[in-house]
C-alpha positions in Angstrom: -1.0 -57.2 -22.1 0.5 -56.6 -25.8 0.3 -53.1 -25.2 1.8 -52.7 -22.0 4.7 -53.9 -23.9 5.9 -50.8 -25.7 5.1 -48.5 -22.6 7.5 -50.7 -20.6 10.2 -50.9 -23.5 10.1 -47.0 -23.9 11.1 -46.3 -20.2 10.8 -43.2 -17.9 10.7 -40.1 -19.3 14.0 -38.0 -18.9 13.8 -35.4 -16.0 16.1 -32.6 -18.8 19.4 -31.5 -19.0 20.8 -30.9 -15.5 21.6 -27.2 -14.7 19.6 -26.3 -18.1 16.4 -27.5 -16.5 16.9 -25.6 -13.2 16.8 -22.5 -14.6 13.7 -23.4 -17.0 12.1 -23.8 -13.9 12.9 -21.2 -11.4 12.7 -18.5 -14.4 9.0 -18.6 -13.9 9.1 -18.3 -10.0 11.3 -15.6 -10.8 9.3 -13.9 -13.2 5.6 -13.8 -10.9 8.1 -12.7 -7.8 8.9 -9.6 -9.7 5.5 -8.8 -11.3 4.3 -9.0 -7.6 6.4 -6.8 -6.6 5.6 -4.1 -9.1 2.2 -4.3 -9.0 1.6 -5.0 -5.2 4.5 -4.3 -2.7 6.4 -0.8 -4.7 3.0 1.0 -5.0 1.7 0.6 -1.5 5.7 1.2 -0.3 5.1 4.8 -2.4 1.7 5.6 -0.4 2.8 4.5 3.1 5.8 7.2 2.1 3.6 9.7 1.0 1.1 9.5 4.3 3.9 9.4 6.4 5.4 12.9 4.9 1.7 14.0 4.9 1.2 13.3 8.3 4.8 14.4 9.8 3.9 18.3 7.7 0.5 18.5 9.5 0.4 22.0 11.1 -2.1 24.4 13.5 -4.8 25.2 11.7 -5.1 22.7 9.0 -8.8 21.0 8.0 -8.2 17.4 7.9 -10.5 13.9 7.3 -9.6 11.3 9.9 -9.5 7.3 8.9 -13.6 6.7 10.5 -14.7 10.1 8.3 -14.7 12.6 10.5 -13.8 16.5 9.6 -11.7 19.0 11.8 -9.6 21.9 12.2 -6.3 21.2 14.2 -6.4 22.9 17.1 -3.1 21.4 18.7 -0.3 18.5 17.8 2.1 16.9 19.6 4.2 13.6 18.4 1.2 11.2 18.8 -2.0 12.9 19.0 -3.8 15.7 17.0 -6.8 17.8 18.8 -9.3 18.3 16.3 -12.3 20.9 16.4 -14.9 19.0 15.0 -18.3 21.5 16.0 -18.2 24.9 17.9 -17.8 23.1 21.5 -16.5 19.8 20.7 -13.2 19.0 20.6 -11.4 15.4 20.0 -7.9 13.8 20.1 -6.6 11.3 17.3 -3.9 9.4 16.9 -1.5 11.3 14.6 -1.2 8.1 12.0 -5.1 8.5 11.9 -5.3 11.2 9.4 -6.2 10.3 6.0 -6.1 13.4 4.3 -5.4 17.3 4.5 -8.8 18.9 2.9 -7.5 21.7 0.9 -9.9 24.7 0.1 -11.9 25.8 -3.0 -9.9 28.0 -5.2 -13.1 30.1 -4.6 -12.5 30.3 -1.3 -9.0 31.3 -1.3 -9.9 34.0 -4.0 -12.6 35.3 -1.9 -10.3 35.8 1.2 
């Protein structure tokens, strides 16, 4: 019981200064918002840019990989789908957005041509 006394005399702690203590605490809020957003949200902003200008230049002719892995030469585009040779005989349409990458040749190659 004697020392419960001085715990009871001291009182509640003090919650800080007012206006002073709402910016101690939303400074670190702050601070995580903005690291998110430069690690996270501005670099996958930069490569949904840079497929979308990839896949708006797609032309006739161009060798491309498509999102499930698979190879072709475009053989015809319109605003949604791409027809892809992907053998001698077999042809396929994809969804425009479904293009990963443009394969670009060998320096090799190109010399060679």
């Amino acid at each position: 019981m004697h020392e419960l006394i001085p715990i009871l005399v001291m009182g509640a702690p003090s919650q800080g200064g007012g206006a002073g203590g709402i910016v101690a605490s939303i400074l670190p809020i702050a601070a995580m918002i903005a690291i998110l957003w430069f690690l996270l949200i501005r670099p996958q902003r930069k490569e949904q840019q840079r497929h979308l200008e990839m896949v708006k230049n797609l032309k006739k002719g161009d060798e491309v990989v498509t999102m499930g892995g698979i190879y072709g030469r475009i053989m015809s585009l319109d605003a949604e789908k791409i027809s892809l040779r992907v053998s001698d005989n077999v042809k396929i349409d994809v969804e425009r957005s479904k293009v990963v990458r443009v394969v670009t040749p060998k320096i090799e190659e190109v010399e060679s041509k």
